[in-house]
PDB file of N, CA, C and O in Angstrom:
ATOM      1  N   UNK A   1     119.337 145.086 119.130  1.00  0.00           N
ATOM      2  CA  UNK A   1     120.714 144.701 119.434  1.00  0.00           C
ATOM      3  C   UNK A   1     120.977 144.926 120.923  1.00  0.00           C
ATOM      4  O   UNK A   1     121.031 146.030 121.466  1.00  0.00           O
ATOM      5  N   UNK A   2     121.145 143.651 121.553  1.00  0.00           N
ATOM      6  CA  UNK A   2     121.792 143.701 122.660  1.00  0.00           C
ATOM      7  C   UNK A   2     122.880 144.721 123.102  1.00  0.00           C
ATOM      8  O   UNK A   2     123.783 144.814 122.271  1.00  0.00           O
ATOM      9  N   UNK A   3     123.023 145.513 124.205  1.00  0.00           N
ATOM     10  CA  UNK A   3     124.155 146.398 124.500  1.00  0.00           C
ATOM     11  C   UNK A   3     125.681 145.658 125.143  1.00  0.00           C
ATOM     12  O   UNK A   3     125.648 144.807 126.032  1.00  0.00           O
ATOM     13  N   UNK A   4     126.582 146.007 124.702  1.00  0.00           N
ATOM     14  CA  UNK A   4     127.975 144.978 125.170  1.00  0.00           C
ATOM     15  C   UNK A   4     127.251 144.902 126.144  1.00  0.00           C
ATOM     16  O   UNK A   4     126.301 144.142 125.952  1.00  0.00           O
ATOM     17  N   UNK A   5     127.291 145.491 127.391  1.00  0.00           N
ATOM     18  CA  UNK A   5     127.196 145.065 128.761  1.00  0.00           C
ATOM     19  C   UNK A   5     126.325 143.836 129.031  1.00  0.00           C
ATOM     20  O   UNK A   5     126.529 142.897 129.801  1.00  0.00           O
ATOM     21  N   UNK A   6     125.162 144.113 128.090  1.00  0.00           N
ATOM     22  CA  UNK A   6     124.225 142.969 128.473  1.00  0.00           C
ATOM     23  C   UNK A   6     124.461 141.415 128.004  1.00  0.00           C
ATOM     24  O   UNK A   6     123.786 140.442 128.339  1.00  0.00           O
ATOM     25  N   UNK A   7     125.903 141.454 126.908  1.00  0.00           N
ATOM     26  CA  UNK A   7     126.626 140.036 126.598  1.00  0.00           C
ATOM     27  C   UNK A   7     127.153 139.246 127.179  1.00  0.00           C
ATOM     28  O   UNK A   7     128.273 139.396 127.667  1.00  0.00           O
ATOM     29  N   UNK A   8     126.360 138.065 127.270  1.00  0.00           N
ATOM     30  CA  UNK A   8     127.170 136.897 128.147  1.00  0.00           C
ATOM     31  C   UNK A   8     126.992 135.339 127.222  1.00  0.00           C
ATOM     32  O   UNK A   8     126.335 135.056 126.220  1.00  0.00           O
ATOM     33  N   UNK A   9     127.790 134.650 127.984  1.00  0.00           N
ATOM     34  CA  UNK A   9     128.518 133.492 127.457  1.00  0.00           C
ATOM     35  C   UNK A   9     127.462 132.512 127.513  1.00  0.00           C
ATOM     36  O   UNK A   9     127.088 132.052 128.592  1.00  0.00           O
ATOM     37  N   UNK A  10     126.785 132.044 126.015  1.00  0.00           N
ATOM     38  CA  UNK A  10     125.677 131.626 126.370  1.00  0.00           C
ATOM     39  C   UNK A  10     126.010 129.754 125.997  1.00  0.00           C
ATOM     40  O   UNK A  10     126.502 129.299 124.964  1.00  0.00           O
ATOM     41  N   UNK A  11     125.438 128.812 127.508  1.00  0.00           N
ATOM     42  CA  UNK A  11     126.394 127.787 127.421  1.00  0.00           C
ATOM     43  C   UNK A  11     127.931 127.502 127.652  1.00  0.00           C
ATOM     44  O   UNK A  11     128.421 127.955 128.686  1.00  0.00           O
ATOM     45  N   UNK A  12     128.615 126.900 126.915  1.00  0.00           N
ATOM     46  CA  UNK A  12     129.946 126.851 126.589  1.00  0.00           C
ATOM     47  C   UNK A  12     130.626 127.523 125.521  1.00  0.00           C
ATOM     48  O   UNK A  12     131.852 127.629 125.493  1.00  0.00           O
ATOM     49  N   UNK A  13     129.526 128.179 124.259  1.00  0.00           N
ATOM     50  CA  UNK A  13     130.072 128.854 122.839  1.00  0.00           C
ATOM     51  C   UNK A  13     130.898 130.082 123.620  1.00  0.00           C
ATOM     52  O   UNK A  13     130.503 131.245 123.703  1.00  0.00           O
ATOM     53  N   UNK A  14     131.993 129.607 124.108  1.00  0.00           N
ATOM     54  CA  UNK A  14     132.804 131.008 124.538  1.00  0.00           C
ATOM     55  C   UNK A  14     133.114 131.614 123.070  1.00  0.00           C
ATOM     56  O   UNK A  14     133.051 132.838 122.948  1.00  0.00           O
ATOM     57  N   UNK A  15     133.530 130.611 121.667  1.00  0.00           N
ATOM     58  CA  UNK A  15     133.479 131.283 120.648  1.00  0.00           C
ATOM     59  C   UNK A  15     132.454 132.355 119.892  1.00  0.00           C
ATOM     60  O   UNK A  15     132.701 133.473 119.440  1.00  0.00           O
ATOM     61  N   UNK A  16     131.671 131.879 119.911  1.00  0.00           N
ATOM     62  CA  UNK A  16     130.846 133.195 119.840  1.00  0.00           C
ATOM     63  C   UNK A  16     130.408 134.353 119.972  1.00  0.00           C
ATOM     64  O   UNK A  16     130.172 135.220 119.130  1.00  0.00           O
ATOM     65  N   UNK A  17     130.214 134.328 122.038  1.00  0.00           N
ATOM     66  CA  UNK A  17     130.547 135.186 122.640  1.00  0.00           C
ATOM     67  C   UNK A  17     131.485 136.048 122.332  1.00  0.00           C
ATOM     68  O   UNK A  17     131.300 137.263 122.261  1.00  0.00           O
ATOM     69  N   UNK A  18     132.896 135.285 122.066  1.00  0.00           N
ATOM     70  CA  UNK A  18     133.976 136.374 121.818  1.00  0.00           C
ATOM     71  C   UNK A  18     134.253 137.381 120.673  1.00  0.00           C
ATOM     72  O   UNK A  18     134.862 138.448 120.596  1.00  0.00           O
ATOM     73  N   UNK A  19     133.394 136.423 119.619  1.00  0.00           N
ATOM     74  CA  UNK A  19     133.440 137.017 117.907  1.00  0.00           C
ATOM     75  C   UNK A  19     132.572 137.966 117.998  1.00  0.00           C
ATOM     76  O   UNK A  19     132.655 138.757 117.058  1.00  0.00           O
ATOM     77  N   UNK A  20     131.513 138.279 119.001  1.00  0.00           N
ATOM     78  CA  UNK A  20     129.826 139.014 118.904  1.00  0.00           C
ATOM     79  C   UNK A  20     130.919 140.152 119.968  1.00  0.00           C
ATOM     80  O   UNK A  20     130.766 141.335 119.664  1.00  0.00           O
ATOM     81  N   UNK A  21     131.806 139.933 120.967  1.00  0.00           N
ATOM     82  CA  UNK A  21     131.784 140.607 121.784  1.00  0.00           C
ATOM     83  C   UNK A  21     133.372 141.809 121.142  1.00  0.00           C
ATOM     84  O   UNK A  21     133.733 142.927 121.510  1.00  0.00           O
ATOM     85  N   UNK A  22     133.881 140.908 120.153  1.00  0.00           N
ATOM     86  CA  UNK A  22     135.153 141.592 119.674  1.00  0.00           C
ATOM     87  C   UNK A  22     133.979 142.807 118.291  1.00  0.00           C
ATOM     88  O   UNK A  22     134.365 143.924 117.945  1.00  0.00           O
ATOM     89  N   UNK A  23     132.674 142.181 117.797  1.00  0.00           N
ATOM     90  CA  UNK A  23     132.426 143.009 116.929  1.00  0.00           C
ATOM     91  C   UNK A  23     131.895 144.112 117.592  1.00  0.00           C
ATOM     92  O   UNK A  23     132.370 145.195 117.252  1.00  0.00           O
ATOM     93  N   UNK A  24     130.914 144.117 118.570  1.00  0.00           N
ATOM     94  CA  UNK A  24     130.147 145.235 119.299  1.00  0.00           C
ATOM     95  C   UNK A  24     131.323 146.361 119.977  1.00  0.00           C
ATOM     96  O   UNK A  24     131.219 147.575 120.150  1.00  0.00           O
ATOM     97  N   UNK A  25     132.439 145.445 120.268  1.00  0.00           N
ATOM     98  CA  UNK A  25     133.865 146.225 120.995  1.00  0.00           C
ATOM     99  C   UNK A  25     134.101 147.351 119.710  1.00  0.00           C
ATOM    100  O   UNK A  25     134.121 148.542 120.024  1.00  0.00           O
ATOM    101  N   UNK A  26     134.272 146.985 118.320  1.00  0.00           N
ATOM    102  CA  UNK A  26     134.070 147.669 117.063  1.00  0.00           C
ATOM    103  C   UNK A  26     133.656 148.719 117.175  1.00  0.00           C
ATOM    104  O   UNK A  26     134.259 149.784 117.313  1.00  0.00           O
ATOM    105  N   UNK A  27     132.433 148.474 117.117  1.00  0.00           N
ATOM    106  CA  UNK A  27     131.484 149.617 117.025  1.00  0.00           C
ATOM    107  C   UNK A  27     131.121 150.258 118.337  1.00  0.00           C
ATOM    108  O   UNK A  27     130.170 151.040 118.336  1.00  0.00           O
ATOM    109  N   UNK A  28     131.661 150.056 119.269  1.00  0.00           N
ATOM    110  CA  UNK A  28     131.436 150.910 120.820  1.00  0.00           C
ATOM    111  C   UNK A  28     132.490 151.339 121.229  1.00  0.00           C
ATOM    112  O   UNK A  28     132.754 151.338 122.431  1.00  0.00           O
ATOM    113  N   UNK A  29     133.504 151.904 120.088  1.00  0.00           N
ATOM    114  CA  UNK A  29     134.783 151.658 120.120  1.00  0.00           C
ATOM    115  C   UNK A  29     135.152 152.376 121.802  1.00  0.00           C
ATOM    116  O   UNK A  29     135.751 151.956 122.792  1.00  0.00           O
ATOM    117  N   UNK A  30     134.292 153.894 121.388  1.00  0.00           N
ATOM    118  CA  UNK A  30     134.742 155.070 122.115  1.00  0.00           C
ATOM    119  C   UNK A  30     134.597 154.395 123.434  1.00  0.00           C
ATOM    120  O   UNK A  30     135.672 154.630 123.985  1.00  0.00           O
ATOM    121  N   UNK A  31     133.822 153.640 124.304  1.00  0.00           N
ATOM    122  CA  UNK A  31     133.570 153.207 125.203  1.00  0.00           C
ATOM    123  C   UNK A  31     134.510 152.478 126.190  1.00  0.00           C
ATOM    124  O   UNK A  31     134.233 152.181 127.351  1.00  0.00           O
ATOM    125  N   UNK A  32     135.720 152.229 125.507  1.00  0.00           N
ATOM    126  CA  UNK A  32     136.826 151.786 125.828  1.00  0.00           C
ATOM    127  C   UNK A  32     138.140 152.618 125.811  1.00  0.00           C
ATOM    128  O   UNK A  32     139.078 152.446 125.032  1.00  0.00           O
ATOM    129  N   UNK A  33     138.062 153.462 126.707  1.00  0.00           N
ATOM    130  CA  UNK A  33     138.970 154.076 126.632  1.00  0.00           C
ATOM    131  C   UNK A  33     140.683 153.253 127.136  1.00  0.00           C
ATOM    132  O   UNK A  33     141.718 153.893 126.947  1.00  0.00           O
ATOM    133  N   UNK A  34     140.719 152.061 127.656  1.00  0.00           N
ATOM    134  CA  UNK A  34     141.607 151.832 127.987  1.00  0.00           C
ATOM    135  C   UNK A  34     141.658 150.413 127.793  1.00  0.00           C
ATOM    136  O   UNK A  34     140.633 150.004 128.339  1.00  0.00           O
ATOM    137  N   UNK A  35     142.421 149.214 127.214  1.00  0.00           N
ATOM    138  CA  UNK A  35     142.631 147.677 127.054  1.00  0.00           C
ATOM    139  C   UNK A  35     141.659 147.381 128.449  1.00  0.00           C
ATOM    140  O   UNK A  35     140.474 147.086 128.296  1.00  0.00           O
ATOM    141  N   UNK A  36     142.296 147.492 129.878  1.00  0.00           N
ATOM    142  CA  UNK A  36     141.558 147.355 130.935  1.00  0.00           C
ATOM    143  C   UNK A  36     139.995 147.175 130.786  1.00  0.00           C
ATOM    144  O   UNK A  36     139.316 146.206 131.126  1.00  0.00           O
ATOM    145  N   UNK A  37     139.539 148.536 130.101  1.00  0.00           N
ATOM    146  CA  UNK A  37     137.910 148.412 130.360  1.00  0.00           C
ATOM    147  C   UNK A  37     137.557 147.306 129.383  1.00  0.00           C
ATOM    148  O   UNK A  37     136.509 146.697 129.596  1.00  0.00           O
ATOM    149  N   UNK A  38     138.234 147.000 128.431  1.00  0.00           N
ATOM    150  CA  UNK A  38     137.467 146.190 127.414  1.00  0.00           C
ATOM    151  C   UNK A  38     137.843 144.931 128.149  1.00  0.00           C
ATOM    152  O   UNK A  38     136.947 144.105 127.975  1.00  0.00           O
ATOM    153  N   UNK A  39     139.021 144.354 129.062  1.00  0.00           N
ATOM    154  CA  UNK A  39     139.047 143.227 129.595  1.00  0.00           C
ATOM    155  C   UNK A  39     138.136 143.009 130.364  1.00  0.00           C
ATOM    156  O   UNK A  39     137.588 141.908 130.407  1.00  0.00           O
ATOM    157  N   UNK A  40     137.786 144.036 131.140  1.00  0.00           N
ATOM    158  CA  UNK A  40     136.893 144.120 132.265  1.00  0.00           C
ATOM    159  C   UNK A  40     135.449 143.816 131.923  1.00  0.00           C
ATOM    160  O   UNK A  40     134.781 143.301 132.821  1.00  0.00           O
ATOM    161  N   UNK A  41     134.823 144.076 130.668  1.00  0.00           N
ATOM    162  CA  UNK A  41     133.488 144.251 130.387  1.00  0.00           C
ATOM    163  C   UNK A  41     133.348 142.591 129.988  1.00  0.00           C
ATOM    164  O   UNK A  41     132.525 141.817 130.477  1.00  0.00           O
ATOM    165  N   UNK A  42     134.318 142.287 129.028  1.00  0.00           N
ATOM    166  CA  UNK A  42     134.887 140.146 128.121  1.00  0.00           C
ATOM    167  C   UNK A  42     134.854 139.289 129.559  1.00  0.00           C
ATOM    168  O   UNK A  42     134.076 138.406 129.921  1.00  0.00           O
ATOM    169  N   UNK A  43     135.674 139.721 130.043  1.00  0.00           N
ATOM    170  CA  UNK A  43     135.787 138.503 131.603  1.00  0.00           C
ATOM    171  C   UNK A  43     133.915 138.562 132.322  1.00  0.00           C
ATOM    172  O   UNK A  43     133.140 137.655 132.626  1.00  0.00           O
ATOM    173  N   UNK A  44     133.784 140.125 132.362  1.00  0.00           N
ATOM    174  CA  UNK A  44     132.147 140.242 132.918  1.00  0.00           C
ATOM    175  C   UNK A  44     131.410 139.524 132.360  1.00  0.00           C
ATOM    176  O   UNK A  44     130.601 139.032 133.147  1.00  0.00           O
ATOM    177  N   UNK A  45     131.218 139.041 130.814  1.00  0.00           N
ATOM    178  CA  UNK A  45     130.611 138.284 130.227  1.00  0.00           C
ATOM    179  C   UNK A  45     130.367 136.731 130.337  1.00  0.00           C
ATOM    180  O   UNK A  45     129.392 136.065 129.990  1.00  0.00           O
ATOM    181  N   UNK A  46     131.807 136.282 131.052  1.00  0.00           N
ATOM    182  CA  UNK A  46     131.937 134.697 131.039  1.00  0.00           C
ATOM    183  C   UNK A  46     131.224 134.202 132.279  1.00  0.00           C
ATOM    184  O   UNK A  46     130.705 134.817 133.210  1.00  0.00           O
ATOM    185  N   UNK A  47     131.400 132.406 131.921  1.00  0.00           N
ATOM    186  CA  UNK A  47     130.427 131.605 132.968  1.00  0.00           C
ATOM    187  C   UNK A  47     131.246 132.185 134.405  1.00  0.00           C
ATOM    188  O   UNK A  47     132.366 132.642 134.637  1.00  0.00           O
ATOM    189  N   UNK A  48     129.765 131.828 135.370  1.00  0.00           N
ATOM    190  CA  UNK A  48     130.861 131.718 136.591  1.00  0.00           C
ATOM    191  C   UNK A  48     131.894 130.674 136.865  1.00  0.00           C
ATOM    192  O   UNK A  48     132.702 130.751 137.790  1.00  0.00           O
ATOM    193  N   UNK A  49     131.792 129.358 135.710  1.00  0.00           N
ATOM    194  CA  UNK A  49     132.625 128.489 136.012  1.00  0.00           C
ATOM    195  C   UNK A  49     134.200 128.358 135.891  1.00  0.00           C
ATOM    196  O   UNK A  49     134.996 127.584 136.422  1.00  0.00           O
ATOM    197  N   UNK A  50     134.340 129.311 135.073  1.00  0.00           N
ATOM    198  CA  UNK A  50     135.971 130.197 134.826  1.00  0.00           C
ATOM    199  C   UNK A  50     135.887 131.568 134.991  1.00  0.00           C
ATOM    200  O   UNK A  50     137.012 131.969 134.691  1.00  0.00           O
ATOM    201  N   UNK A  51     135.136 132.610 135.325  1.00  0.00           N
ATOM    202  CA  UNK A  51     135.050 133.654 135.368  1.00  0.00           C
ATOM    203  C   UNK A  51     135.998 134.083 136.957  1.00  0.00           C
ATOM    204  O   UNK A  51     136.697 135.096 136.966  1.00  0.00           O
ATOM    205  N   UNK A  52     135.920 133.436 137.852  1.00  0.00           N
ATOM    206  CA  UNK A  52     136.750 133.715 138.985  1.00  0.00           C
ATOM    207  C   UNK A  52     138.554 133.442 138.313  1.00  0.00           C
ATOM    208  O   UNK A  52     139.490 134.232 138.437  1.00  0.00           O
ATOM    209  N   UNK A  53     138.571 132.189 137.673  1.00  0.00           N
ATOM    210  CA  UNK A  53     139.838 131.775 137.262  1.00  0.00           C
ATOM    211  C   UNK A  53     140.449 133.023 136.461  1.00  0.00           C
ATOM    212  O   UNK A  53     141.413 133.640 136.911  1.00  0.00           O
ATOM    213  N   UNK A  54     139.779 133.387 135.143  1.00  0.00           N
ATOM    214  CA  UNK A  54     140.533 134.657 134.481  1.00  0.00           C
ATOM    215  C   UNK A  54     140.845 135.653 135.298  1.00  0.00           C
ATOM    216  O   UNK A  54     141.960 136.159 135.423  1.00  0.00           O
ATOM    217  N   UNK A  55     139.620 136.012 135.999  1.00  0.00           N
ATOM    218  CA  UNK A  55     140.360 137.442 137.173  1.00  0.00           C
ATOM    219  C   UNK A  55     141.290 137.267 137.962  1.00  0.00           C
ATOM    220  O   UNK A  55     141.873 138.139 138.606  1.00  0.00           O
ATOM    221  N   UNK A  56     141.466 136.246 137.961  1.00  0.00           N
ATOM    222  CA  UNK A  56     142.722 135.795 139.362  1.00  0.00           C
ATOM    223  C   UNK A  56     144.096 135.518 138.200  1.00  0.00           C
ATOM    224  O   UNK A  56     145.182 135.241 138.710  1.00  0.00           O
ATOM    225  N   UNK A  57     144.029 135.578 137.092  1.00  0.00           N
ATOM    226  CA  UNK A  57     144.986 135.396 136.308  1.00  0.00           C
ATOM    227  C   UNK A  57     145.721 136.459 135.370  1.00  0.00           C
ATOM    228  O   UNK A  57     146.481 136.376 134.405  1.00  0.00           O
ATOM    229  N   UNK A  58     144.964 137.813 136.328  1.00  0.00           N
ATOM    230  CA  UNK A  58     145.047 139.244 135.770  1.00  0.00           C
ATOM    231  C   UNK A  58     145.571 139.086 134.204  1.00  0.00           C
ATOM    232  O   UNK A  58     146.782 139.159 133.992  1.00  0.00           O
ATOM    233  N   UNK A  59     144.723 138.887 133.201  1.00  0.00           N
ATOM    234  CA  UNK A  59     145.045 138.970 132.218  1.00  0.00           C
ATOM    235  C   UNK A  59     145.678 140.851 131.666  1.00  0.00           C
ATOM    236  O   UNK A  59     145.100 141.881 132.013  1.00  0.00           O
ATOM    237  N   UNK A  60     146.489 140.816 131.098  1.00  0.00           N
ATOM    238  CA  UNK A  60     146.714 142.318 130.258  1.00  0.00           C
ATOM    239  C   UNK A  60     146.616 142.385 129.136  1.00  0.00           C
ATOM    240  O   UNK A  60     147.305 143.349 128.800  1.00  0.00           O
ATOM    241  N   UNK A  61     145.994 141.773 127.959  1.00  0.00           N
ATOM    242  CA  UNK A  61     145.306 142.147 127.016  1.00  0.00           C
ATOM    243  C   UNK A  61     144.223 141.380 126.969  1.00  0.00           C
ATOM    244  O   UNK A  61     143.857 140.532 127.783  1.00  0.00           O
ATOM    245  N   UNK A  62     143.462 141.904 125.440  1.00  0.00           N
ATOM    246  CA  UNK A  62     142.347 141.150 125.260  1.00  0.00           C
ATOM    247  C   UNK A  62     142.812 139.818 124.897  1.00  0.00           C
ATOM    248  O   UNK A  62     142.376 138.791 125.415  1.00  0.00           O
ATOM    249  N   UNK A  63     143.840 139.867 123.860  1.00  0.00           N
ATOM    250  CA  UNK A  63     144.181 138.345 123.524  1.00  0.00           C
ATOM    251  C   UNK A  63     144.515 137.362 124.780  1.00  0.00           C
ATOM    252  O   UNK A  63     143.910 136.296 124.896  1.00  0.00           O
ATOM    253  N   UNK A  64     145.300 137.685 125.519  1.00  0.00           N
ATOM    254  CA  UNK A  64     145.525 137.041 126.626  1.00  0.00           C
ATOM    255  C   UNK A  64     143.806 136.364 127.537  1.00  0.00           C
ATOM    256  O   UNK A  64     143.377 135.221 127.692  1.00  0.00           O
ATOM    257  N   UNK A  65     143.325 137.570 127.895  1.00  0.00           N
ATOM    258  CA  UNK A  65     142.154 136.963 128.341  1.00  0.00           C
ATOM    259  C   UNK A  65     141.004 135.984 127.446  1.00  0.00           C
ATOM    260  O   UNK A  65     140.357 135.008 127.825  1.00  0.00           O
ATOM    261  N   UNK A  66     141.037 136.534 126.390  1.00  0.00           N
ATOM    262  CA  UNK A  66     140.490 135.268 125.319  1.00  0.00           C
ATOM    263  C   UNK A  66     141.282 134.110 125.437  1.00  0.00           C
ATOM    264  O   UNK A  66     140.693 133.030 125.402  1.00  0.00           O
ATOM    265  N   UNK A  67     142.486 134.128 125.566  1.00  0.00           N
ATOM    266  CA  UNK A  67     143.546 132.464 125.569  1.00  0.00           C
ATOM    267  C   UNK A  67     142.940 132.005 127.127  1.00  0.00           C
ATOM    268  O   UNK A  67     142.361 130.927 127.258  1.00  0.00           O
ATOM    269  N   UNK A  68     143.089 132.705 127.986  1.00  0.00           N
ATOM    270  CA  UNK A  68     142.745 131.931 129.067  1.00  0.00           C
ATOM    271  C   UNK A  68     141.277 131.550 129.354  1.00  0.00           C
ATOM    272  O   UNK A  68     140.928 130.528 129.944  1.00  0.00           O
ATOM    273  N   UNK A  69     140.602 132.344 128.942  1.00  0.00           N
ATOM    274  CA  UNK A  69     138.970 131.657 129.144  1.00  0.00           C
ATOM    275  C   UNK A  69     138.667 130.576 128.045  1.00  0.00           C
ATOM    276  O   UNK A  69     137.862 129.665 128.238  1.00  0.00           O
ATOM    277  N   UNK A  70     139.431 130.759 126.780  1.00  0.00           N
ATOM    278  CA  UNK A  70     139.329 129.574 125.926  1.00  0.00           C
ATOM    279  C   UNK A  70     139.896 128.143 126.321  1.00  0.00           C
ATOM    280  O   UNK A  70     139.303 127.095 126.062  1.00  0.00           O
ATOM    281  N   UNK A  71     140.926 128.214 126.876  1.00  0.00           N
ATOM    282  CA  UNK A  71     141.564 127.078 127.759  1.00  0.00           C
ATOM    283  C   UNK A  71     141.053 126.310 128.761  1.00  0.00           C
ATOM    284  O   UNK A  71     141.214 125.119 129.027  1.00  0.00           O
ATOM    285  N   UNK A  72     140.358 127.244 129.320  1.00  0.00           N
ATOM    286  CA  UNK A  72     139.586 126.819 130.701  1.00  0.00           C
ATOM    287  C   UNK A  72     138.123 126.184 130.089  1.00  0.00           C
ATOM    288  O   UNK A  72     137.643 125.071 130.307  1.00  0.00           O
ATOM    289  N   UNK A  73     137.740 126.980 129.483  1.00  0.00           N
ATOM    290  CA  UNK A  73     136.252 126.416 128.874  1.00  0.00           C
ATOM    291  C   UNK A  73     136.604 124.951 128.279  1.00  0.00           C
ATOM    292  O   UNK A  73     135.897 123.975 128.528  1.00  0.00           O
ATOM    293  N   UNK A  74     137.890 124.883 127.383  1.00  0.00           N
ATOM    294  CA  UNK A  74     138.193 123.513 127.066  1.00  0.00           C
ATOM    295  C   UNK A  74     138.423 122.131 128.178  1.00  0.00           C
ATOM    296  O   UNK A  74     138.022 120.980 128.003  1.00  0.00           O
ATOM    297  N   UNK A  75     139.146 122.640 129.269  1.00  0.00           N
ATOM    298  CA  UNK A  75     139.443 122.235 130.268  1.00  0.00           C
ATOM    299  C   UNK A  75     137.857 121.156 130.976  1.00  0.00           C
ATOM    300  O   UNK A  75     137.554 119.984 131.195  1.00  0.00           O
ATOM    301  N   UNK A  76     137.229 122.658 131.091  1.00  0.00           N
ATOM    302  CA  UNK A  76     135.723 122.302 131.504  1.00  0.00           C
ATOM    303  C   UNK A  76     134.857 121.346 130.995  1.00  0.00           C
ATOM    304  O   UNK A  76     134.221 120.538 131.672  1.00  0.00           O
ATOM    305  N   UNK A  77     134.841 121.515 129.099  1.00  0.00           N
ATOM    306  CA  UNK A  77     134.308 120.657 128.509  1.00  0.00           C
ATOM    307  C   UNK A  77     134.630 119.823 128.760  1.00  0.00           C
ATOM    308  O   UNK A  77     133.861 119.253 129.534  1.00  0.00           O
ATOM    309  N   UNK A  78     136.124 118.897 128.346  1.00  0.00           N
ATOM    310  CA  UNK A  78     136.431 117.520 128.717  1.00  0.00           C
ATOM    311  C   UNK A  78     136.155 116.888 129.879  1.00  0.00           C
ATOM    312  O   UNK A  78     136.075 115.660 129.843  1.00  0.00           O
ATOM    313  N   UNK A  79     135.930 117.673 131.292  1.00  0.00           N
ATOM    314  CA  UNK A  79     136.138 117.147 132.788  1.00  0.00           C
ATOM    315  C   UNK A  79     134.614 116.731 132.412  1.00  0.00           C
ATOM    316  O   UNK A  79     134.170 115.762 133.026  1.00  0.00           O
ATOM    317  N   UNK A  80     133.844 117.311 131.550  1.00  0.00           N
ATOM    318  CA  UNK A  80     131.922 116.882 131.590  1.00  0.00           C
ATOM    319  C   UNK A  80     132.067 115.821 130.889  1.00  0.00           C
ATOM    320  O   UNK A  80     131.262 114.925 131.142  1.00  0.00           O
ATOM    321  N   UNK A  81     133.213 115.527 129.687  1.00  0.00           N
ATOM    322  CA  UNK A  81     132.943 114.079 128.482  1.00  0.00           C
ATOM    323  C   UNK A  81     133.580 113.210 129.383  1.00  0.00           C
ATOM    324  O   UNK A  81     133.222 112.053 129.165  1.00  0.00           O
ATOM    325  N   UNK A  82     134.352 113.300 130.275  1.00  0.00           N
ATOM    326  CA  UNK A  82     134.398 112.048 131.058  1.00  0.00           C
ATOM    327  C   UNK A  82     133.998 111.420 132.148  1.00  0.00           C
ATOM    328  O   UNK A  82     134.353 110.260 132.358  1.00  0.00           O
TER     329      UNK A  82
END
């Protein structure tokens, strides 16, 4: 088993990523002592192709930063189908 830290966004499945990265968050609970670190470690995970965009969009929770990298990844996909 991969260690959180070493989780990243493989492709575009930001879904995945997030479901693998909300379960390991689970079980590494203690490791998070604060919303912050767990945003900090989820955003560390994503492409560089939105990964500048979420940090600049100081997310304050996890849900929040999941809405915005999910948005953007959508964003991304379509700008490639056309």
């Amino acid at each position: 088993m991969k260690p959180l830290t070493d989780l990243k966004v493989k492709g575009t499945d930001l879904a995945s990523y997030t479901q693998r990265f909300q379960e390991l968050a689970l079980l590494c609970g203690r490791m998070f002592f604060e919303e912050s670190d767990k945003i900090e470690k989820y955003v560390g995970g994503l492409p560089d192709m939105i990964h500048g965009s979420v940090v600049a969009s100081k997310p304050k929770t996890m849900q929040e930063a999941i809405k915005i990298a999910t948005e953007l990844t959508d964003k991304k996909i379509h700008t490639f189908d056309e």
